[in-house]
PATOR-770589 format. One record per residue (C-alpha): residue number from 1; residue in one letter; z, x, y. Coordinates in Angstrom, 3 decimals. Example, Ala and Ser with C-alpha at 12.3 -4.5 7.8 and 13.67 -1.06 7.14 Angstrom:
site lumpa: 1&zalum: A&w: 7.800&u: 12.300&v: -4.500
site lumpa: 2&zalum: S&w: 7.140&u: 13.670&v: -1.060
END
This chain:
site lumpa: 1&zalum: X&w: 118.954&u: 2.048&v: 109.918
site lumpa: 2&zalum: X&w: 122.167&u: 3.601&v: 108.728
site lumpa: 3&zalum: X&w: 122.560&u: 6.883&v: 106.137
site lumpa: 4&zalum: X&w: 125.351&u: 6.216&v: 103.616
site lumpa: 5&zalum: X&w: 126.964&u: 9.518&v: 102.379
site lumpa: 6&zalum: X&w: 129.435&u: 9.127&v: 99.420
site lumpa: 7&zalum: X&w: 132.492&u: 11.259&v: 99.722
site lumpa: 8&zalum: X&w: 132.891&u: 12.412&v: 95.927
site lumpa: 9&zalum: X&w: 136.398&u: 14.565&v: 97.128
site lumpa: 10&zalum: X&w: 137.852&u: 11.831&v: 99.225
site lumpa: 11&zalum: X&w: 136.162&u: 8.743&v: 97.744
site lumpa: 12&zalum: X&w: 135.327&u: 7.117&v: 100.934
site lumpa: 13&zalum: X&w: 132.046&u: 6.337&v: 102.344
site lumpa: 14&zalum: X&w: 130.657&u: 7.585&v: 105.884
site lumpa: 15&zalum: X&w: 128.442&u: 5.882&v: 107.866
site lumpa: 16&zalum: X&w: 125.606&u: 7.915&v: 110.120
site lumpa: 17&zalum: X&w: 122.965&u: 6.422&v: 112.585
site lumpa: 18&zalum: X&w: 119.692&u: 7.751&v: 111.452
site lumpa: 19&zalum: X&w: 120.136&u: 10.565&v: 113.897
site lumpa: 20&zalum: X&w: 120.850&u: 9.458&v: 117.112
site lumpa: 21&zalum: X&w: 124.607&u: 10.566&v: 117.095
site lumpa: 22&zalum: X&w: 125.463&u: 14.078&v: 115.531
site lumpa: 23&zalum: X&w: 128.898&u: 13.528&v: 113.265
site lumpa: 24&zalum: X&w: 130.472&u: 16.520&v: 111.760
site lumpa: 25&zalum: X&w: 131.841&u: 15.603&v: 108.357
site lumpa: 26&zalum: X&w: 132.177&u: 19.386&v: 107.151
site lumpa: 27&zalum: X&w: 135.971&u: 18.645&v: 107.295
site lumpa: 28&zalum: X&w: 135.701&u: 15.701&v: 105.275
site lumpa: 29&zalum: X&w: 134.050&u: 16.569&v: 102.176
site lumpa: 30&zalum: X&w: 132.994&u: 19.640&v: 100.337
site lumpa: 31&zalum: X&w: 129.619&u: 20.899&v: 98.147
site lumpa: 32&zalum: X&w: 129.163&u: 18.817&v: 95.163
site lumpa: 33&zalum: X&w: 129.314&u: 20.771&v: 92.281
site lumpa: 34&zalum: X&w: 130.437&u: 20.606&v: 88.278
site lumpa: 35&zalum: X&w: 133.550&u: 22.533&v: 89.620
site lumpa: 36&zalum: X&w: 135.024&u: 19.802&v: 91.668
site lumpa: 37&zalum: X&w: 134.880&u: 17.602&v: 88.465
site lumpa: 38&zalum: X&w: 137.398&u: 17.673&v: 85.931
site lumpa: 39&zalum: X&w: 135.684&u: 18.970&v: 82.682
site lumpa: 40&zalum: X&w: 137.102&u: 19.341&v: 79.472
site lumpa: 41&zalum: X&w: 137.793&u: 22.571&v: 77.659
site lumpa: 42&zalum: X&w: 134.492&u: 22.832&v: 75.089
site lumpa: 43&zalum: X&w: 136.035&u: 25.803&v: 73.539
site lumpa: 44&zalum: X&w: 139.312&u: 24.171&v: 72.503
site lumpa: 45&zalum: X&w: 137.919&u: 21.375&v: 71.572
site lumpa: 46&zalum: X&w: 135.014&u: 22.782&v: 69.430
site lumpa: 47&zalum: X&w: 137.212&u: 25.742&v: 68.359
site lumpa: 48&zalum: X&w: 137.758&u: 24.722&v: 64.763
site lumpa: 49&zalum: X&w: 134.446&u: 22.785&v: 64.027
site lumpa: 50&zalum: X&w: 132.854&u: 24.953&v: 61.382
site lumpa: 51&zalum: X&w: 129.400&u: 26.482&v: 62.813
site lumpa: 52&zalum: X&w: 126.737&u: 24.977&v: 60.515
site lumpa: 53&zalum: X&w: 127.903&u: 21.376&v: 62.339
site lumpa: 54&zalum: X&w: 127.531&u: 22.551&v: 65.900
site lumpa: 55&zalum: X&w: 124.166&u: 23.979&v: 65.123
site lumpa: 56&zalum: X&w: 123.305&u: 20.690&v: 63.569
site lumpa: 57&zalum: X&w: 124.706&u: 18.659&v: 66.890
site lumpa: 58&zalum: X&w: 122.914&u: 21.565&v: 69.401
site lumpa: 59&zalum: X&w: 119.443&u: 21.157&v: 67.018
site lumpa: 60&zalum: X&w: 119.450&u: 17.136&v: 67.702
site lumpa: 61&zalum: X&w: 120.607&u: 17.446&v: 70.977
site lumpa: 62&zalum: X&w: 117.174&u: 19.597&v: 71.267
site lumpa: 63&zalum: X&w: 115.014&u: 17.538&v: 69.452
site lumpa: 64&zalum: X&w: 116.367&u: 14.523&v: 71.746
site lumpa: 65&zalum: X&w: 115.302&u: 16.421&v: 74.663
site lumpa: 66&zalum: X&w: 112.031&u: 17.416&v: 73.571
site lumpa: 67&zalum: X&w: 111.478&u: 13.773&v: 72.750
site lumpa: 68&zalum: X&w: 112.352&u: 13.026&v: 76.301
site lumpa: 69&zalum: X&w: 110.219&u: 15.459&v: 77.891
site lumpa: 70&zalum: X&w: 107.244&u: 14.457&v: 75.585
site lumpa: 71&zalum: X&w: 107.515&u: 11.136&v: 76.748
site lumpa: 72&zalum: X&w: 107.953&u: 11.752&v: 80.185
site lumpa: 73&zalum: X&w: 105.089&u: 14.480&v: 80.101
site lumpa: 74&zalum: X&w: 102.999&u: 11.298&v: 78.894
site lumpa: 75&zalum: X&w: 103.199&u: 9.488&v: 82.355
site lumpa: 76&zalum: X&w: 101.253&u: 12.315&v: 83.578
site lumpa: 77&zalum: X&w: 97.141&u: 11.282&v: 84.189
site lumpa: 78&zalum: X&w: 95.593&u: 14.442&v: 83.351
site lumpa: 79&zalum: X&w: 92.260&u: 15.747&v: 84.166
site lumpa: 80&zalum: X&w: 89.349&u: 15.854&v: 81.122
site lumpa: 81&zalum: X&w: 90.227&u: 19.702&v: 81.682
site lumpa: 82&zalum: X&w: 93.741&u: 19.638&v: 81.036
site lumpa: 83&zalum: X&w: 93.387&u: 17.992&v: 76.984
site lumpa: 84&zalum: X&w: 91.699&u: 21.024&v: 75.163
site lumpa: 85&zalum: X&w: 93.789&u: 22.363&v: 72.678
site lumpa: 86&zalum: X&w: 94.371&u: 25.526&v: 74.305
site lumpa: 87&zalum: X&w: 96.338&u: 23.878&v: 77.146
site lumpa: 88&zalum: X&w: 97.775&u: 20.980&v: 74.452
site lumpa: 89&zalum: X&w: 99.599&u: 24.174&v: 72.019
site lumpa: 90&zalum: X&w: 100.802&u: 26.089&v: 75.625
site lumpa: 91&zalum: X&w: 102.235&u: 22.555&v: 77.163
site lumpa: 92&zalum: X&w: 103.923&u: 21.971&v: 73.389
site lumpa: 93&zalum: X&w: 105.343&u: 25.670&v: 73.384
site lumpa: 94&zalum: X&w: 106.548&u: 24.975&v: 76.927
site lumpa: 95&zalum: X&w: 107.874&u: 21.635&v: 76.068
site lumpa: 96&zalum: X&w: 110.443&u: 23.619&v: 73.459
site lumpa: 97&zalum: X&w: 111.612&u: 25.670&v: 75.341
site lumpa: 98&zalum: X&w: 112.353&u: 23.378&v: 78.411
site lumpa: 99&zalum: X&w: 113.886&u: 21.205&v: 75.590
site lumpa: 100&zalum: X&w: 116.325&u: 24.410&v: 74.024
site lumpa: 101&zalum: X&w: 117.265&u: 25.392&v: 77.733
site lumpa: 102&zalum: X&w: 118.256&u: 22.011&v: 78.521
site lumpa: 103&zalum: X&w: 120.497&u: 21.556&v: 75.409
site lumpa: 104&zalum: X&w: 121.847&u: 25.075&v: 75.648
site lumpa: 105&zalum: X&w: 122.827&u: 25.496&v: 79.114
site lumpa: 106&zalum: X&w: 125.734&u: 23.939&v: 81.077
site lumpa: 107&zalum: X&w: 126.768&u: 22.408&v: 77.676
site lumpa: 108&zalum: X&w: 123.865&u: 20.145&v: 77.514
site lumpa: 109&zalum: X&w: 122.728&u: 16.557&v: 77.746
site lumpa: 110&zalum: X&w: 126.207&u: 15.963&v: 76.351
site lumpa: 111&zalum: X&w: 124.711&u: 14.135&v: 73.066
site lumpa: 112&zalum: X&w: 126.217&u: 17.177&v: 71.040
site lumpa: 113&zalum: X&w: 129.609&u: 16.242&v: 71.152
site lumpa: 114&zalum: X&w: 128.585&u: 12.462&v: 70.446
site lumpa: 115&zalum: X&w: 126.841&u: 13.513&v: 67.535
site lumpa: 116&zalum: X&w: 129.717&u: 15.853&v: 66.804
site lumpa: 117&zalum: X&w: 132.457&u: 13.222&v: 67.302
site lumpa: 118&zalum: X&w: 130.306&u: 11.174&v: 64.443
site lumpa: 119&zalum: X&w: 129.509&u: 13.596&v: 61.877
site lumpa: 120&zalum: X&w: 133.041&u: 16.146&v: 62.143
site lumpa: 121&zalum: X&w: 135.393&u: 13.727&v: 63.854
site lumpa: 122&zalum: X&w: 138.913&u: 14.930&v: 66.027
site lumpa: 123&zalum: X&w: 141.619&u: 14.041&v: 63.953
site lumpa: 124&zalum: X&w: 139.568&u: 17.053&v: 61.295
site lumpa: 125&zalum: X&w: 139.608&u: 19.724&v: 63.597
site lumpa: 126&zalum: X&w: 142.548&u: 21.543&v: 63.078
site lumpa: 127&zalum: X&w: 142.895&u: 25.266&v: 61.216
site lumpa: 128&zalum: X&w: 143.789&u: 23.591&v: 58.018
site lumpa: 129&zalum: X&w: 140.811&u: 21.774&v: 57.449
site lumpa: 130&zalum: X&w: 138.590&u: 24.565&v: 58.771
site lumpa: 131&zalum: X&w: 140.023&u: 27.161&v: 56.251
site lumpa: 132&zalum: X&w: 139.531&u: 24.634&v: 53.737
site lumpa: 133&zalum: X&w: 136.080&u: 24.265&v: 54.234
site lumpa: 134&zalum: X&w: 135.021&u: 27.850&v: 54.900
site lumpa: 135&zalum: X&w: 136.417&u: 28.380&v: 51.254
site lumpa: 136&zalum: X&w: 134.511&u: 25.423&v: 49.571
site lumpa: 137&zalum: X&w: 131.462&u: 27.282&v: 51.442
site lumpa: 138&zalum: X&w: 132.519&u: 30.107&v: 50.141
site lumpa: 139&zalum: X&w: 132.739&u: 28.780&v: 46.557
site lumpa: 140&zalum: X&w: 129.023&u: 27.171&v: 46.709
site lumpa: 141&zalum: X&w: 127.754&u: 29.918&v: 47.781
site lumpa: 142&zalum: X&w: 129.149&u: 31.921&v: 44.599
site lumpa: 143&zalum: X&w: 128.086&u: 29.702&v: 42.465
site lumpa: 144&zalum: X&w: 124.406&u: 29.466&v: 44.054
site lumpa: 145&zalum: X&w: 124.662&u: 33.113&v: 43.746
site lumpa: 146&zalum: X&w: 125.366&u: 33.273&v: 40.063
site lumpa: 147&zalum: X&w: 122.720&u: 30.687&v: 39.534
site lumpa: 148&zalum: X&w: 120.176&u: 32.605&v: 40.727
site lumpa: 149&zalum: X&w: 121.177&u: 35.216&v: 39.126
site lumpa: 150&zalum: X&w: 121.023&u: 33.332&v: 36.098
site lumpa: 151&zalum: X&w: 117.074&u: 32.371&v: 36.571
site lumpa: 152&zalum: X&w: 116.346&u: 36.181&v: 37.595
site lumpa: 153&zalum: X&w: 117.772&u: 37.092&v: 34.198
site lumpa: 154&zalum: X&w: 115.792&u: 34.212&v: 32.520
site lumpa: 155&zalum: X&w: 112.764&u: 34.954&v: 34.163
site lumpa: 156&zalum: X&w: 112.841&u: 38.778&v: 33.183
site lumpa: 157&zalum: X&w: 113.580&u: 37.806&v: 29.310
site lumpa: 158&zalum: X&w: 110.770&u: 35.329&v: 30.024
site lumpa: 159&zalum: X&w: 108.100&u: 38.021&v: 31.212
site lumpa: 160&zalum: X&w: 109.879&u: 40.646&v: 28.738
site lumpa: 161&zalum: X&w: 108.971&u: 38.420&v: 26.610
site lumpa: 162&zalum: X&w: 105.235&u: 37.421&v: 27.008
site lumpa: 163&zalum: X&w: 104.685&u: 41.309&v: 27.595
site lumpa: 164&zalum: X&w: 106.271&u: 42.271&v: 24.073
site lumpa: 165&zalum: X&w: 103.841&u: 39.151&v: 22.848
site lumpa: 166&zalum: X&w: 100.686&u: 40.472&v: 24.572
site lumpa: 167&zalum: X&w: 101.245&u: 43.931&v: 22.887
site lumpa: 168&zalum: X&w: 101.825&u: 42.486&v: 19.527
site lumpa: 169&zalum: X&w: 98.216&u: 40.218&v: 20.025
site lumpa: 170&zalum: X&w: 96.363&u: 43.794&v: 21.638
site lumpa: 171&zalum: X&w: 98.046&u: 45.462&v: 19.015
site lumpa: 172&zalum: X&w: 97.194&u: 42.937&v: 15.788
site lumpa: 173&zalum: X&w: 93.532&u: 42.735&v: 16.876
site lumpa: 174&zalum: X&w: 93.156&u: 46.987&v: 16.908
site lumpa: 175&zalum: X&w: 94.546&u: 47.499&v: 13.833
END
């Protein structure tokens, strides 16, 4: 029986006997890690993507993985024990937050810059079209503004209104 070991550094392959000889192959390859990898810069490249689209991308990219951990949660056989609601709201609760940490930490499942390359795609991000939608933002938001300004005013004329009316009525029947 023979142990295959993948060299990620050097891309070879080294065979071992299933112990009977002792190899060193410390000189020939190195920890795995994210490092050794060549990973592109997420900063740059999510620099000018206005925020309320990234939180979009990172809230999907959480719901996928709670989907995924729901699912795989539901292989499990559990005990008549284990189904009260008690335990059913704690596994949920725990299910989030495995789902958020997963999304949120070493950039993710990587389905945020999918989603991102869909809804806010590369040849928009540049400083131009950032600017330009940070002030239409900026303008719906003054406008929303006034609106509800608006219907506060309305709505005090309204109850001004009905008051004035109900002391006219209290007033008509005393009199």
């Amino acid at each position: 029986m023979y142990l295959l070991i993948a060299d990620t550094v050097n891309q070879g392959v080294i065979n071992l006997n299933s112990g009977r000889e002792k190899m060193d192959i410390s000189n020939k390859s190195s920890p795995i890690s994210i490092d050794n990898h060549q990973r592109k810069n997420i900063s740059d490249d999510h620099k000018f993507i206005p925020k309320d689209y990234k939180e979009l991308a990172g809230n999907m990219e959480s719901q996928f993985a709670k989907l995924m951990l729901d699912q795989m949660n539901n292989t499990v056989d559990r005990s008549e024990g284990e189904n009260d609601s008690a335990t059913n709201i704690y596994r949920d609760l725990l299910t989030n937050e495995q789902a958020d940490l997963l999304s949120k930490n070493n950039d993710g499942l990587g389905l945020q810059d999918i989603v991102l390359d869909q809804i806010y795609p590369k040849k928009f991000r540049n400083q131009a079209n950032l600017n330009a939608y940070l002030e239409q933002t900026n303008q719906r938001n003054i406008i929303a503004q006034k609106a509800r300004n608006q219907r506060a005013d309305l709505d005090t004329i309204t109850i001004n209104n009905k008051s004035e009316s109900a002391k006219e009525i209290t007033n008509d029947k005393y009199r």
